[in-house]
PDB file of N, CA, C and O in Angstrom:
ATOM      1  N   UNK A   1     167.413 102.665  97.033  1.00  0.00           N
ATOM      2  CA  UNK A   1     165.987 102.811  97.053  1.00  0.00           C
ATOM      3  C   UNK A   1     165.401 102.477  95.689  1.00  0.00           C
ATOM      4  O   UNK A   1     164.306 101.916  95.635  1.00  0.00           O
ATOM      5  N   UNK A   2     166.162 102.835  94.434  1.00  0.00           N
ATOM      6  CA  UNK A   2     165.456 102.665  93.198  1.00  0.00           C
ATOM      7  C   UNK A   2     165.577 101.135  92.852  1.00  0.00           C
ATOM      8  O   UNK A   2     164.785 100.399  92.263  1.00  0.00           O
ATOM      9  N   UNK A   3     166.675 100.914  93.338  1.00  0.00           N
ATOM     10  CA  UNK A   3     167.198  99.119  92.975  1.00  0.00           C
ATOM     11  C   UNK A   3     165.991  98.101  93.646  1.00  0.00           C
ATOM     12  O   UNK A   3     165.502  97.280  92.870  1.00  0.00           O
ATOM     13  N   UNK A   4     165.537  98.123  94.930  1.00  0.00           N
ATOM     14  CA  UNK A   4     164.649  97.972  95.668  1.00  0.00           C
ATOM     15  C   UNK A   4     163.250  97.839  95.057  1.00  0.00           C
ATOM     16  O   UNK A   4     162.610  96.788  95.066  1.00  0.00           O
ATOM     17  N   UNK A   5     162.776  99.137  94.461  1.00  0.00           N
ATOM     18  CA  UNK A   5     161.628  99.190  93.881  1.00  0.00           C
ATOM     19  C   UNK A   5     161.748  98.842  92.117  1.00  0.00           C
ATOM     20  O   UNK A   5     160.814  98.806  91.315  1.00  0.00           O
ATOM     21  N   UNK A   6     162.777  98.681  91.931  1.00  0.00           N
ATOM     22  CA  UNK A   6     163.250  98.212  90.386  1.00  0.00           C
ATOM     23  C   UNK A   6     162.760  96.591  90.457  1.00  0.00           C
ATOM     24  O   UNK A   6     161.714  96.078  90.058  1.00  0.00           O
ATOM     25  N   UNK A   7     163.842  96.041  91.070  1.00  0.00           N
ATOM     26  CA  UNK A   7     163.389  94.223  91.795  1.00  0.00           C
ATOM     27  C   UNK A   7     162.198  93.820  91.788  1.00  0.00           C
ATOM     28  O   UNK A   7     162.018  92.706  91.296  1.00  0.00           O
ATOM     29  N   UNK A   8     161.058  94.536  92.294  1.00  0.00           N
ATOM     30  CA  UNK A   8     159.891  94.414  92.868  1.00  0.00           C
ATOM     31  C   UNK A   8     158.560  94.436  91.463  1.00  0.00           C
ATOM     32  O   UNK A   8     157.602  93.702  91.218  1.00  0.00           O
ATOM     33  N   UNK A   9     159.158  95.721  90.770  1.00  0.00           N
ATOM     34  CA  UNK A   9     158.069  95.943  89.217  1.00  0.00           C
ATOM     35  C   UNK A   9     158.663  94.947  88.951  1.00  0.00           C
ATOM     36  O   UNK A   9     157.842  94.040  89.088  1.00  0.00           O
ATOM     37  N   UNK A  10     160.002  94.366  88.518  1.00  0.00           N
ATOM     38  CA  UNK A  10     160.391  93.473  87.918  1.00  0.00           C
ATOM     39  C   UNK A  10     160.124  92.363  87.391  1.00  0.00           C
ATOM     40  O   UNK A  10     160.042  91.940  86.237  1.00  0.00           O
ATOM     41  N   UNK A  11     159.913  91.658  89.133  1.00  0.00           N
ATOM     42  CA  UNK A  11     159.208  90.297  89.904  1.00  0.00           C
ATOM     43  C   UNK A  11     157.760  90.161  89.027  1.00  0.00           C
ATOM     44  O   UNK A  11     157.336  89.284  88.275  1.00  0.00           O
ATOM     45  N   UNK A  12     157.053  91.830  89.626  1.00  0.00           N
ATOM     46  CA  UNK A  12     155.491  91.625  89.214  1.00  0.00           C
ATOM     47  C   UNK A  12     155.418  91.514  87.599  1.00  0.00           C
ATOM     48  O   UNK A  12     154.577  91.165  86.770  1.00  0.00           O
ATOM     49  N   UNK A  13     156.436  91.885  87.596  1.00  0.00           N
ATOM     50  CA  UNK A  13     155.764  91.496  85.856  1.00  0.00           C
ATOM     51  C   UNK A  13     156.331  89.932  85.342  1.00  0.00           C
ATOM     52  O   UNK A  13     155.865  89.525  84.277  1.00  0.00           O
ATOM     53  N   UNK A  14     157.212  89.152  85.991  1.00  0.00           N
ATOM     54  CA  UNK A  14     157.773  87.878  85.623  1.00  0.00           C
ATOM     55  C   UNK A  14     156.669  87.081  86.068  1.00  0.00           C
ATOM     56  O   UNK A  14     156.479  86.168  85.264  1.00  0.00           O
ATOM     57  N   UNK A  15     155.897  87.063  86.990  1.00  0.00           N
ATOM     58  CA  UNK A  15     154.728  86.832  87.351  1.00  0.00           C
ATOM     59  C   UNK A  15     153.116  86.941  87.100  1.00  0.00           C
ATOM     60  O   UNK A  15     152.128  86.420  87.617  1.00  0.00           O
ATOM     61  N   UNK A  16     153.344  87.875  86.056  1.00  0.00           N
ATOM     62  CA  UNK A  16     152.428  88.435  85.303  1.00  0.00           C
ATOM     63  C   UNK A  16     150.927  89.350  86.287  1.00  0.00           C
ATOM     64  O   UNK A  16     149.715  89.262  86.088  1.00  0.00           O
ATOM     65  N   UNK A  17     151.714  90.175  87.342  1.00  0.00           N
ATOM     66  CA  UNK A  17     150.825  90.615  87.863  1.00  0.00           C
ATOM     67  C   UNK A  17     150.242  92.219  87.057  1.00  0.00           C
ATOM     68  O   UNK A  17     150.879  93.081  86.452  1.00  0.00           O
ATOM     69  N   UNK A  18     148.679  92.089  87.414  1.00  0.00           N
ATOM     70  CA  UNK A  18     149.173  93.742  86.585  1.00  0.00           C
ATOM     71  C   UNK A  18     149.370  94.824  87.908  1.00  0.00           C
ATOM     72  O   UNK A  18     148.932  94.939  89.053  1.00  0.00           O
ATOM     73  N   UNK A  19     149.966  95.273  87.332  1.00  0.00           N
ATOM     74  CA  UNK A  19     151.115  96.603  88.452  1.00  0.00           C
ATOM     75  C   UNK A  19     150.733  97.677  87.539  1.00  0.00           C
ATOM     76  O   UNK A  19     151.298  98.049  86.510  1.00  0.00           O
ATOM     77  N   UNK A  20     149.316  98.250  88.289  1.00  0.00           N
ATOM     78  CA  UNK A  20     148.968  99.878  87.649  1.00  0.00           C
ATOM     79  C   UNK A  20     149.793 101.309  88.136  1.00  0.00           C
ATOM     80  O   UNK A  20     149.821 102.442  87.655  1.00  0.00           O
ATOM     81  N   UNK A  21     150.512 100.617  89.450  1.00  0.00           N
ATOM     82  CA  UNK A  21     151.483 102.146  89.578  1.00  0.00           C
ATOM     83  C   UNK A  21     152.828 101.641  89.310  1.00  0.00           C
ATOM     84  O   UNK A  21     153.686 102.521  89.242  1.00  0.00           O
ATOM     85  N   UNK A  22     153.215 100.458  89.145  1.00  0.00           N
ATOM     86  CA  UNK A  22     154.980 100.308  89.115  1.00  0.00           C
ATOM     87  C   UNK A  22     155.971 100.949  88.610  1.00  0.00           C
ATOM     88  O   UNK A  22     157.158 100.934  88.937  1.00  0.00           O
ATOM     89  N   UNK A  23     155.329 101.626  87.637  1.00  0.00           N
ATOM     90  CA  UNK A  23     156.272 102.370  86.476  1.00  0.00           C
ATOM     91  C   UNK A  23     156.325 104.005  87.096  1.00  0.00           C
ATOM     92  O   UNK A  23     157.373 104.624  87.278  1.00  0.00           O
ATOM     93  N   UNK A  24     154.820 104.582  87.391  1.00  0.00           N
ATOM     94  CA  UNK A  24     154.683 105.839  87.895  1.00  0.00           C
ATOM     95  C   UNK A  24     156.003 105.773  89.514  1.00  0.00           C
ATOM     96  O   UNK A  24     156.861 106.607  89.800  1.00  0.00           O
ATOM     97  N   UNK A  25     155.733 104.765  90.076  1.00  0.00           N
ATOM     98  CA  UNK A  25     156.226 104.981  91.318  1.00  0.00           C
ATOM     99  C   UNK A  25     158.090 104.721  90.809  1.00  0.00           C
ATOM    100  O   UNK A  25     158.921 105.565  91.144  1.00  0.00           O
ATOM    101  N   UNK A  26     158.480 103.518  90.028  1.00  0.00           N
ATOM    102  CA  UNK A  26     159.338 103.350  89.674  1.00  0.00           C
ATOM    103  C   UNK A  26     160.313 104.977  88.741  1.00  0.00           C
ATOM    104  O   UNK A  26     161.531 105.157  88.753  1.00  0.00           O
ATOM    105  N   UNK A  27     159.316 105.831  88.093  1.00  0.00           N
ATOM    106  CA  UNK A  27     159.962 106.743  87.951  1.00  0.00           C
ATOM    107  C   UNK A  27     160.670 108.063  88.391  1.00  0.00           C
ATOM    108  O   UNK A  27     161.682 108.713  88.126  1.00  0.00           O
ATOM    109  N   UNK A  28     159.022 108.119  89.632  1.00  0.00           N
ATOM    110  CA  UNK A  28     159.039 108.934  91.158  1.00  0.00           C
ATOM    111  C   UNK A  28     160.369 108.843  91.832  1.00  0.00           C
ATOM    112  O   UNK A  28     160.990 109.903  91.909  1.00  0.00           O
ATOM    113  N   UNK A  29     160.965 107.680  92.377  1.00  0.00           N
ATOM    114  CA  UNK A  29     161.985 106.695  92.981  1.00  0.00           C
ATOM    115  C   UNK A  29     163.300 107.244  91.790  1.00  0.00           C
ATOM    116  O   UNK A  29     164.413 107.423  92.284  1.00  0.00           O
ATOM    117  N   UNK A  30     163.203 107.382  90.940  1.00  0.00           N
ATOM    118  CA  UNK A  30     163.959 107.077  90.157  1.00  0.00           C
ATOM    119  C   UNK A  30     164.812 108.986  90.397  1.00  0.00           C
ATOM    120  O   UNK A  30     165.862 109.469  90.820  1.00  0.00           O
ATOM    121  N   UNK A  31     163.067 109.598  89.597  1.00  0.00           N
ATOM    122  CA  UNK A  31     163.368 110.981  90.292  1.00  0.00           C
ATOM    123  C   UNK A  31     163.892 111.603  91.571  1.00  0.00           C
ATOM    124  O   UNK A  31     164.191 112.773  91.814  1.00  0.00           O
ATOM    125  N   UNK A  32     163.925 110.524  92.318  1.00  0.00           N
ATOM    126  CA  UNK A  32     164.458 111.446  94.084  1.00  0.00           C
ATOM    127  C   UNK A  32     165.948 111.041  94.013  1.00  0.00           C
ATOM    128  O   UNK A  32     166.923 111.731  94.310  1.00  0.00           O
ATOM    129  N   UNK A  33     165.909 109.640  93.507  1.00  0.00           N
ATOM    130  CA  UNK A  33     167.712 109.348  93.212  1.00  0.00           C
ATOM    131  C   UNK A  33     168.450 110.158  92.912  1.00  0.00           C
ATOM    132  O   UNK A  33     169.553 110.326  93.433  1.00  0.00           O
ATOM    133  N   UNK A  34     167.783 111.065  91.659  1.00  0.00           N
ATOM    134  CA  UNK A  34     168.857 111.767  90.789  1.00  0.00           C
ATOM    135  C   UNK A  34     168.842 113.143  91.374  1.00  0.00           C
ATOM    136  O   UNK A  34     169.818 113.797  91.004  1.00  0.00           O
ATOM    137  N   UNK A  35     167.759 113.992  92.441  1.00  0.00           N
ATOM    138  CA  UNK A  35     167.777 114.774  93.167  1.00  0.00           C
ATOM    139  C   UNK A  35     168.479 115.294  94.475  1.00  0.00           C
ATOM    140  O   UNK A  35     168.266 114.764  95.565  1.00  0.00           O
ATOM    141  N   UNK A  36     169.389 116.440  94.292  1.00  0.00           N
ATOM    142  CA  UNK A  36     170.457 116.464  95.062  1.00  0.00           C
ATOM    143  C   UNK A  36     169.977 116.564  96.768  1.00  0.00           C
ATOM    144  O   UNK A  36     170.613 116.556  97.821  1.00  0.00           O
ATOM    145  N   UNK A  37     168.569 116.657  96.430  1.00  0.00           N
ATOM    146  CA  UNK A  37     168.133 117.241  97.828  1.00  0.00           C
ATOM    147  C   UNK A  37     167.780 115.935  98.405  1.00  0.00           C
ATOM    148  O   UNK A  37     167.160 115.928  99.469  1.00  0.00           O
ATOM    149  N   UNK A  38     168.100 114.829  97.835  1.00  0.00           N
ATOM    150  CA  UNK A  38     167.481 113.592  97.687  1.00  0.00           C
ATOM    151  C   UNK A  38     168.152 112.039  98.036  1.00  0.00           C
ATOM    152  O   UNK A  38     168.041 111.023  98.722  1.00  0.00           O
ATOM    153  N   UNK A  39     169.051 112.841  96.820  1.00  0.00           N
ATOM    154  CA  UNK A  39     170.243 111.233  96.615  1.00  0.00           C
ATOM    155  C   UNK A  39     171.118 110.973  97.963  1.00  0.00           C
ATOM    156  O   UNK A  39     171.584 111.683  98.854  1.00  0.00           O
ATOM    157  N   UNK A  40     171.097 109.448  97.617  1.00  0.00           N
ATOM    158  CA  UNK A  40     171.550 108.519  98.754  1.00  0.00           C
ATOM    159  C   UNK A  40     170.911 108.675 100.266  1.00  0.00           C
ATOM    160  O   UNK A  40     171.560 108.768 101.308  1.00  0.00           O
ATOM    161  N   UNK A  41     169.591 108.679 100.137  1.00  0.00           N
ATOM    162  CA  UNK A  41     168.878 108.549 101.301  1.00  0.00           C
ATOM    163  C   UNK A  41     167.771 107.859 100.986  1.00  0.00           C
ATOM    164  O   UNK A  41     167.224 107.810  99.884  1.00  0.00           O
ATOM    165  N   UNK A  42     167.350 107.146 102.322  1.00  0.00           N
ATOM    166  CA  UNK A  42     166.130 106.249 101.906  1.00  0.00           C
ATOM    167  C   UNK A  42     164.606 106.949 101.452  1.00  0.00           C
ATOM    168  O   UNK A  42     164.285 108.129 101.594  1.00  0.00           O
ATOM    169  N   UNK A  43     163.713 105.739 100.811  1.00  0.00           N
ATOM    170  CA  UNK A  43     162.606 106.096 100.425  1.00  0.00           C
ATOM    171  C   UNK A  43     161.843 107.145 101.101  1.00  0.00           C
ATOM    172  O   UNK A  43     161.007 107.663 100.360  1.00  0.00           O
ATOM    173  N   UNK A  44     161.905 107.820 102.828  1.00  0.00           N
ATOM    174  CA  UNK A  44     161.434 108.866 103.091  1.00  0.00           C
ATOM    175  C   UNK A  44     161.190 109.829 102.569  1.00  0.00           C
ATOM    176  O   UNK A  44     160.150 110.443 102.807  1.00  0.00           O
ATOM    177  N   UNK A  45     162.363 110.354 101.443  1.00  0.00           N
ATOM    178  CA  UNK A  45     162.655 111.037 101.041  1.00  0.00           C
ATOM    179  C   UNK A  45     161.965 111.655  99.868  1.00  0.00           C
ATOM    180  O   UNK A  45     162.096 112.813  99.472  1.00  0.00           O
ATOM    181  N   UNK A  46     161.102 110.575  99.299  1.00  0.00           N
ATOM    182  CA  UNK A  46     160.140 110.861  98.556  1.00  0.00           C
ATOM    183  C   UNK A  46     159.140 111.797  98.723  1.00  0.00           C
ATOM    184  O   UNK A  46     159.033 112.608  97.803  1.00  0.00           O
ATOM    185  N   UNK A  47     158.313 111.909  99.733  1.00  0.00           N
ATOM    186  CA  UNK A  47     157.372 113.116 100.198  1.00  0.00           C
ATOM    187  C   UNK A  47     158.569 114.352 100.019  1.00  0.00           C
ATOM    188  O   UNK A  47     158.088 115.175  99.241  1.00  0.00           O
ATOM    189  N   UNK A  48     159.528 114.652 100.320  1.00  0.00           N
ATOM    190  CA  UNK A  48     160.073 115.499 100.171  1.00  0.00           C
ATOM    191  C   UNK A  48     160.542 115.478  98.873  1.00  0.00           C
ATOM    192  O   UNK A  48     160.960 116.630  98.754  1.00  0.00           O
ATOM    193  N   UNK A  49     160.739 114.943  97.861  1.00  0.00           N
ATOM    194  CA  UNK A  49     160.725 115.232  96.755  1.00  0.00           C
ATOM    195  C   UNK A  49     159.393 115.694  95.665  1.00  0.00           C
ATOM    196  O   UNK A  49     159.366 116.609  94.842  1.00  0.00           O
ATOM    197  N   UNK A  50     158.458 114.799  95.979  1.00  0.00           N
ATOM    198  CA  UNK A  50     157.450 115.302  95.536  1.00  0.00           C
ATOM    199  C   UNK A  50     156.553 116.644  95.982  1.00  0.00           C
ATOM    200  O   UNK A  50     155.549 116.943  95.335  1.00  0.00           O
ATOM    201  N   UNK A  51     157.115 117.649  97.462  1.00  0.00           N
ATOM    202  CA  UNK A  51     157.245 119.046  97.096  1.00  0.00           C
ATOM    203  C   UNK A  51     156.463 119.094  98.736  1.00  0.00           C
ATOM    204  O   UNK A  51     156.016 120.216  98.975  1.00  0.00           O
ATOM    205  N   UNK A  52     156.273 118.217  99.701  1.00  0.00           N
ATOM    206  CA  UNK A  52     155.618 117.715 100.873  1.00  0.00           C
ATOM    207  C   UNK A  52     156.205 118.508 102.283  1.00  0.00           C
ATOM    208  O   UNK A  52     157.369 118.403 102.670  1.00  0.00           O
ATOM    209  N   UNK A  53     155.415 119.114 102.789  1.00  0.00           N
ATOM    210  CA  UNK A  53     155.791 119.882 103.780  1.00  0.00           C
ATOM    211  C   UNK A  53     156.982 118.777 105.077  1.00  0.00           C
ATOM    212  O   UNK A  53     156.550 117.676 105.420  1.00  0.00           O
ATOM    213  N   UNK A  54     157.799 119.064 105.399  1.00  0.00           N
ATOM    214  CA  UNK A  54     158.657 117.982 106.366  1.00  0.00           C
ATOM    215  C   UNK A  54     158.284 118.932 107.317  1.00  0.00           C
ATOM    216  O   UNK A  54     157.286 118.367 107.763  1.00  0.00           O
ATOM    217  N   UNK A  55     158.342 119.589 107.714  1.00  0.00           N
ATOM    218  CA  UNK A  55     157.740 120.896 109.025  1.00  0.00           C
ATOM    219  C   UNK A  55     156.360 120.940 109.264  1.00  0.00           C
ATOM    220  O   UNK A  55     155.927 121.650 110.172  1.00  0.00           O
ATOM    221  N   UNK A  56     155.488 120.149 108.438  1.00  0.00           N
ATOM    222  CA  UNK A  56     153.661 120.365 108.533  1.00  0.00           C
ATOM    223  C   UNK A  56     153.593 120.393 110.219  1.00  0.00           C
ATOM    224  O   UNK A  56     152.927 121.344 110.629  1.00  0.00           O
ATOM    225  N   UNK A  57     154.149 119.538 111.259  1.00  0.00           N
ATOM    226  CA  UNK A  57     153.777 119.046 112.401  1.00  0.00           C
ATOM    227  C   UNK A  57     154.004 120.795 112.971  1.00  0.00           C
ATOM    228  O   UNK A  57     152.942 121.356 113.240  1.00  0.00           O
ATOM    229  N   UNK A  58     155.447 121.742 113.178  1.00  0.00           N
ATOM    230  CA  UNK A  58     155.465 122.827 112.791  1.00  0.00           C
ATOM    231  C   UNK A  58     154.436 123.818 112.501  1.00  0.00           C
ATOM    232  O   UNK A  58     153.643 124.530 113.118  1.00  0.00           O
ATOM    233  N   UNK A  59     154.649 123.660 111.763  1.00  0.00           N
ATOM    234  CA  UNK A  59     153.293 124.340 110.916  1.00  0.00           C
ATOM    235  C   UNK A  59     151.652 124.557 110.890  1.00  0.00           C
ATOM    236  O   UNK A  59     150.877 125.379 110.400  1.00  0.00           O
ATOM    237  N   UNK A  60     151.551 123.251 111.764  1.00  0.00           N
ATOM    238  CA  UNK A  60     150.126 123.024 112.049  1.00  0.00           C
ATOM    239  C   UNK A  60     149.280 124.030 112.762  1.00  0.00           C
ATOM    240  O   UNK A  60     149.832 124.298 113.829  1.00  0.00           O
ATOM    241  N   UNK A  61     148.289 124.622 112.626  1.00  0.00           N
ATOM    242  CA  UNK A  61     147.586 125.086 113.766  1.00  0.00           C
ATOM    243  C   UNK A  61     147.375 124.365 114.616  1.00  0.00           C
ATOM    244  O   UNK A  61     147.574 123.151 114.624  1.00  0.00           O
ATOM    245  N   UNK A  62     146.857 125.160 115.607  1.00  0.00           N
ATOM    246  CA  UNK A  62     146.391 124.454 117.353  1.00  0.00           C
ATOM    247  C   UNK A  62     145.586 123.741 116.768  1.00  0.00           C
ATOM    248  O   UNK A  62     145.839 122.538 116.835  1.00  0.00           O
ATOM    249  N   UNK A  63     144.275 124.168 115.944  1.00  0.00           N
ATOM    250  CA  UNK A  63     142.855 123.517 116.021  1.00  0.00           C
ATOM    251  C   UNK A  63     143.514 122.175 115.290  1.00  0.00           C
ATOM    252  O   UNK A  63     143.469 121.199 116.038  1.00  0.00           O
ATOM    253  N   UNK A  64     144.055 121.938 114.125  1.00  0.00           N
ATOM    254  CA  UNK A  64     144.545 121.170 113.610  1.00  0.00           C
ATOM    255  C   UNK A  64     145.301 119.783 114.553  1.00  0.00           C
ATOM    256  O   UNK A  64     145.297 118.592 114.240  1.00  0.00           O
ATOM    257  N   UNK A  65     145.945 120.469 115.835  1.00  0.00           N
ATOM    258  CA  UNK A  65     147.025 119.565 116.670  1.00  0.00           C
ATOM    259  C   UNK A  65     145.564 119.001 117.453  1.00  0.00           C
ATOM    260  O   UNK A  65     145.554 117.799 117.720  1.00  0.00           O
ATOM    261  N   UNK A  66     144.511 119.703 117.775  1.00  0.00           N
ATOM    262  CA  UNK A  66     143.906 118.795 118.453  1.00  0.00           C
ATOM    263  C   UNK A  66     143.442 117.716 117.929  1.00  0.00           C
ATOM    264  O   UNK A  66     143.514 116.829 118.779  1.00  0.00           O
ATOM    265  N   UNK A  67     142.947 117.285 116.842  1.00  0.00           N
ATOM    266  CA  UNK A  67     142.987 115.916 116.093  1.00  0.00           C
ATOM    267  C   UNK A  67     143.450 115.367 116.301  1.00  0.00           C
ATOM    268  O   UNK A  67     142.824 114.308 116.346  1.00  0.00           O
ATOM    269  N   UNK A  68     144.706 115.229 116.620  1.00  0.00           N
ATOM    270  CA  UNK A  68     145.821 114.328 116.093  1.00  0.00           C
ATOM    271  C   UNK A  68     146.734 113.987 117.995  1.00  0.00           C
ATOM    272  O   UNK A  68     147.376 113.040 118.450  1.00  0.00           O
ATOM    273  N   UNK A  69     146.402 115.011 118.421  1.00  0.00           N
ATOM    274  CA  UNK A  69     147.253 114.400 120.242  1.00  0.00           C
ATOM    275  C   UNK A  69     145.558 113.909 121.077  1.00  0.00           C
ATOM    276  O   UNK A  69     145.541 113.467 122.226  1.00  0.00           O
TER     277      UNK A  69
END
C-alpha cells in the first residue's frame, strides 16, 4: 500500500505537478504500514487507522439508517 502511493507522489513530482496532500497522505500510508492493527493489509485500512468507527453501520441509529436504505 505505501509502495503504491510512494510511485504515485513520486511520478507527480517528476512531472512537476503540485501535490498539496502527497506527503500528508504519503505519511498517513506510511503510518498504517508500521501499525500492528494495520500492517500488511490494503489501503482500507486507513479509516481504521486514523481512529474511524468500522461498526458505524452497527452503531447507527434508526433515524440515521433511514437516510441511507
Amino acid at each position: 500500500m505505501r509502495k503504491d502511493f510512494s510511485l504515485a507522489v513520486d511520478m507527480a513530482k517528476r512531472v512537476g505537478s503540485q501535490n498539496v496532500l502527497g506527503g500528508v497522505g504519503l505519511d498517513t500510508y506510511d503510518g498504517a504500514s508500521k501499525d500492528d492493527r494495520c500492517k500488511d493489509l490494503d489501503s482500507r485500512v486507513v479509516y481504521r487507522y486514523l481512529g474511524g468507527n468500522e461498526d458505524w453501520l452497527k452503531d447507527a441509529s434508526e433515524d440515521a439508517l433511514k437516510d441511507i436504505v
